[in-house]
DSSP file (Angstrom, degrees, kcal/mol; ACC not computed):
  #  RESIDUE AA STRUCTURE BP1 BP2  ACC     N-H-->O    O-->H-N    N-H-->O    O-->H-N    TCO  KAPPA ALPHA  PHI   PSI    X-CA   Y-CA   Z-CA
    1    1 A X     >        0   0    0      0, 0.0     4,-0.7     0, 0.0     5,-0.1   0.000 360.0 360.0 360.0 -29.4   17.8   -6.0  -12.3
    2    2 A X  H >>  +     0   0    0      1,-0.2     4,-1.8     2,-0.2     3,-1.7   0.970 360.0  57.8 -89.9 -38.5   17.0   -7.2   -8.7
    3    3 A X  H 3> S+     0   0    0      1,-0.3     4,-1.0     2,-0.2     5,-0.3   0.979 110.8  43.0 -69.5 -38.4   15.9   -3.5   -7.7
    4    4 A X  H 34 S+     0   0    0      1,-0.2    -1,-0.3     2,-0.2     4,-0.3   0.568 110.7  47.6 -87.2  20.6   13.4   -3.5  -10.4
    5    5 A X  H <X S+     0   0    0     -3,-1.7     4,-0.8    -4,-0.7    -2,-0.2   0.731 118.2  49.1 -71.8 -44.1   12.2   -6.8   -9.8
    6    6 A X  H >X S+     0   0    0     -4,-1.8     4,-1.4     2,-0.2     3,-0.8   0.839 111.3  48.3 -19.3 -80.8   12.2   -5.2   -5.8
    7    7 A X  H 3X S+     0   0    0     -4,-1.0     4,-2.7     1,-0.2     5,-0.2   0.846 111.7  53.1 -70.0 -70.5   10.3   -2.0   -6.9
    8    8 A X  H 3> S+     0   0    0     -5,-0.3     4,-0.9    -4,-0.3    -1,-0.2   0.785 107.5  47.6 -29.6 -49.7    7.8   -4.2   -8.7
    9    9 A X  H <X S+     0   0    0     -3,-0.8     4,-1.3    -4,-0.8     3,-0.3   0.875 112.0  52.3 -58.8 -49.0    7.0   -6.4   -5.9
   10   10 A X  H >< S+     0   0    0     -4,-1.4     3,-1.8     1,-0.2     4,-0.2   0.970 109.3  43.2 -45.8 -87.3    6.6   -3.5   -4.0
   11   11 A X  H 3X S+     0   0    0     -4,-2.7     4,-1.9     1,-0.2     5,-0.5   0.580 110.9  65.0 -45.7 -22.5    4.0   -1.4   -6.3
   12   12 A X  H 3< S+     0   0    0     -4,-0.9    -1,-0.2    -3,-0.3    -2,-0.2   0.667 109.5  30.3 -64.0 -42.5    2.2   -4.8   -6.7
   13   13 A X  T << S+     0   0    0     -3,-1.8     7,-1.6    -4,-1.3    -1,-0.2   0.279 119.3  55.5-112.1  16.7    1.1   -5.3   -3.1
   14   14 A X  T >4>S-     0   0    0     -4,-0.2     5,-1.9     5,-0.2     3,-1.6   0.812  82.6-175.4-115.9 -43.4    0.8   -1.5   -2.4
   15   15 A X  G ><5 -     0   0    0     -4,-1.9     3,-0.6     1,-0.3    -3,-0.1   0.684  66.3 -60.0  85.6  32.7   -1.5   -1.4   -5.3
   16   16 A X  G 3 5S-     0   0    0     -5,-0.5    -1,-0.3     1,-0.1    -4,-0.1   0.744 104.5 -48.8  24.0  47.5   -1.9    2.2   -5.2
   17   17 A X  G < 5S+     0   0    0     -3,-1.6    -2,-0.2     3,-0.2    -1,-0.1   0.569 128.4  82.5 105.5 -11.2   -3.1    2.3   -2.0
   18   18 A X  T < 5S+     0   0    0     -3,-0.6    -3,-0.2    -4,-0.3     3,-0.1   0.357  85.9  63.2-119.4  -3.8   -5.8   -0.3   -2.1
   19   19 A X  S   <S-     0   0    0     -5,-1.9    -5,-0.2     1,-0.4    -4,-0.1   0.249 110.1 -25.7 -95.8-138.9   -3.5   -3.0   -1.6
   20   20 A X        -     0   0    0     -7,-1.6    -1,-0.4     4,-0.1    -3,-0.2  -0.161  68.2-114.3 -57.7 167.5   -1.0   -3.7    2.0
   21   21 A X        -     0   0    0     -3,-0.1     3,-0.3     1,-0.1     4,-0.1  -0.417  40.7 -97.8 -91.2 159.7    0.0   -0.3    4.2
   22   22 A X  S >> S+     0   0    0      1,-0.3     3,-3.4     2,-0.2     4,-2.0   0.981 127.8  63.3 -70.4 -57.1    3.8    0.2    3.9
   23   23 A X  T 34 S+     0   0    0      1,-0.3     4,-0.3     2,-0.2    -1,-0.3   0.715 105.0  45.0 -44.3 -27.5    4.1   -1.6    7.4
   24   24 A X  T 34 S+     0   0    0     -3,-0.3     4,-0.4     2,-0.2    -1,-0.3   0.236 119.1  40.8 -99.8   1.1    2.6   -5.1    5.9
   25   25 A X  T <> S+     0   0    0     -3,-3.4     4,-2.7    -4,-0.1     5,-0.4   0.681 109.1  56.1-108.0 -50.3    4.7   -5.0    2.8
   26   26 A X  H  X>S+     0   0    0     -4,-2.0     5,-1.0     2,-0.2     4,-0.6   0.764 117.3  42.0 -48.8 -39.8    7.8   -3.8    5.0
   27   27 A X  H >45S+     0   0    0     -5,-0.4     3,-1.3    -4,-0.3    -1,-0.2   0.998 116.5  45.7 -82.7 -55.7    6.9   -7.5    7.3
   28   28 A X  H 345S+     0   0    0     -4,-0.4    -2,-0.2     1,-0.3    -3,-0.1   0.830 120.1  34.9 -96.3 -52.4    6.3   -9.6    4.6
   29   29 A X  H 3<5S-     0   0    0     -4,-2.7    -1,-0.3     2,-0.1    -3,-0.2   0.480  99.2-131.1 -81.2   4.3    9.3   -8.7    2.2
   30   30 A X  T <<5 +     0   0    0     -3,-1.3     2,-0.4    -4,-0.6    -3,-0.1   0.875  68.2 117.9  48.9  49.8   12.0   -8.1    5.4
   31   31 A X  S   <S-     0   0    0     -5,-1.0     2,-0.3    -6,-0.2    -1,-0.3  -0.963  71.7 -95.0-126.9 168.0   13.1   -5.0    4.1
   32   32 A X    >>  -     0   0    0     -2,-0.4     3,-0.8     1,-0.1     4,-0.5  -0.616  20.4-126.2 -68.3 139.0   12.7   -1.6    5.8
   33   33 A X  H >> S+     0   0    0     -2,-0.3     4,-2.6     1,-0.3     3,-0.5   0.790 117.2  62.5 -65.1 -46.9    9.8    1.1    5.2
   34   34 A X  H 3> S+     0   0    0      1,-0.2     4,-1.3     2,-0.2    -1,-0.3   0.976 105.4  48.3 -34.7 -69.0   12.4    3.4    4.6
   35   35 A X  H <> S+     0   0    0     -3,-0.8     4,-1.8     2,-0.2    -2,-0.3   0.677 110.1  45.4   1.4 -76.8   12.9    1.0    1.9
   36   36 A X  H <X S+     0   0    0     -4,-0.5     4,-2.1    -3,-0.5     5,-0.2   0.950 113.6  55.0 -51.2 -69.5    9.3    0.6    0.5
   37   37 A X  H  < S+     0   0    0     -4,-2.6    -2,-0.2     1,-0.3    -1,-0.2   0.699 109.9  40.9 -68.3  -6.5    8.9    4.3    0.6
   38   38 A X  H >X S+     0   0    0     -4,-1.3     3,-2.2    -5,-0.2     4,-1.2   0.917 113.7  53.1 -93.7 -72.2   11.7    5.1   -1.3
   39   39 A X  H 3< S+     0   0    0     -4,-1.8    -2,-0.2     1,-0.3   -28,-0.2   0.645 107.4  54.7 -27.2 -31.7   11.2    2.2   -3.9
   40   40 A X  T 3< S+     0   0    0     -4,-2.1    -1,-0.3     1,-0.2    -2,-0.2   0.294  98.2  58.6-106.5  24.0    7.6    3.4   -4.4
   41   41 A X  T <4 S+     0   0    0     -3,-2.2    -1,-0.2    -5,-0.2    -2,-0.2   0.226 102.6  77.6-103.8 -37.2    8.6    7.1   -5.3
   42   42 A X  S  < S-     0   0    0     -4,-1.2     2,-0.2    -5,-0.1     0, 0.0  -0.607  71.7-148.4 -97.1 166.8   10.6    5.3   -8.1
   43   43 A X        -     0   0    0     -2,-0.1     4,-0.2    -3,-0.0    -2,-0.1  -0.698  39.1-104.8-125.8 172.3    9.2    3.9  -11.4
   44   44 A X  S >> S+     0   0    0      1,-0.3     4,-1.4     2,-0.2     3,-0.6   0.674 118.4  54.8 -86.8  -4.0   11.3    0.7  -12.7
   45   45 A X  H 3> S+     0   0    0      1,-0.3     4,-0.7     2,-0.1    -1,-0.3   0.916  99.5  59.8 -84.5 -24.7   13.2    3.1  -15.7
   46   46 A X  H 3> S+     0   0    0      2,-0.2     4,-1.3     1,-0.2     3,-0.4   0.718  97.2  62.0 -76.8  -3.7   14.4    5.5  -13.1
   47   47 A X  H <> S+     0   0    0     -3,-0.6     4,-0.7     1,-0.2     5,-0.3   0.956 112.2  36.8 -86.6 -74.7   16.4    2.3  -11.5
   48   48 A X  H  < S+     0   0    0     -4,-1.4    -1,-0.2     2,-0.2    -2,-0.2   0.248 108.9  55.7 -78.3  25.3   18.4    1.9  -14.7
   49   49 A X  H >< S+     0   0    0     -4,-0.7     3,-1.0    -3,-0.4    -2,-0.2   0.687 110.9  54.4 -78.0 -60.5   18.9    5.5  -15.7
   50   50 A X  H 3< S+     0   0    0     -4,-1.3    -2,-0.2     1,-0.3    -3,-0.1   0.347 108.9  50.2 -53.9 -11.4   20.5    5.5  -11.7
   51   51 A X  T 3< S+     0   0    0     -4,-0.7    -1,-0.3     2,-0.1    -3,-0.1   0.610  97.1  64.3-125.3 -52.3   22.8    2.6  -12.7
   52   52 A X    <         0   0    0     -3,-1.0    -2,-0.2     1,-0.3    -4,-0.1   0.247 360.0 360.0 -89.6  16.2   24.2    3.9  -15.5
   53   53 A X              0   0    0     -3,-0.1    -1,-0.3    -4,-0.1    -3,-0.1  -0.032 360.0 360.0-131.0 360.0   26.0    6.9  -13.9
């Protein structure tokens, strides 16, 4: 549940691109751009498909 609330946040202020740059979401939510980038590669179903194995 908290990584797709995470993943949400994420796609929300990345906006596909029109929103922050990875580097301005990466300050504002104190996680790493590794982080961001990974999260925004995922959609919120692939979280709990990953979970459940």
């Amino acid at each position: 549940m908290k990584e797709r609330v995470m993943i949400h946040k994420i796609k929300a202020h990345y906006d596909e691109g029109n929103g922050l740059k990875i580097r301005a979401i990466e300050r504002q939510l104190c996680i790493s751009r590794n982080t961001v980038r990974k999260y925004l590669g995922m959609d919120e179903a692939a979280v709990e498909v990953r979970k459940s194995h």
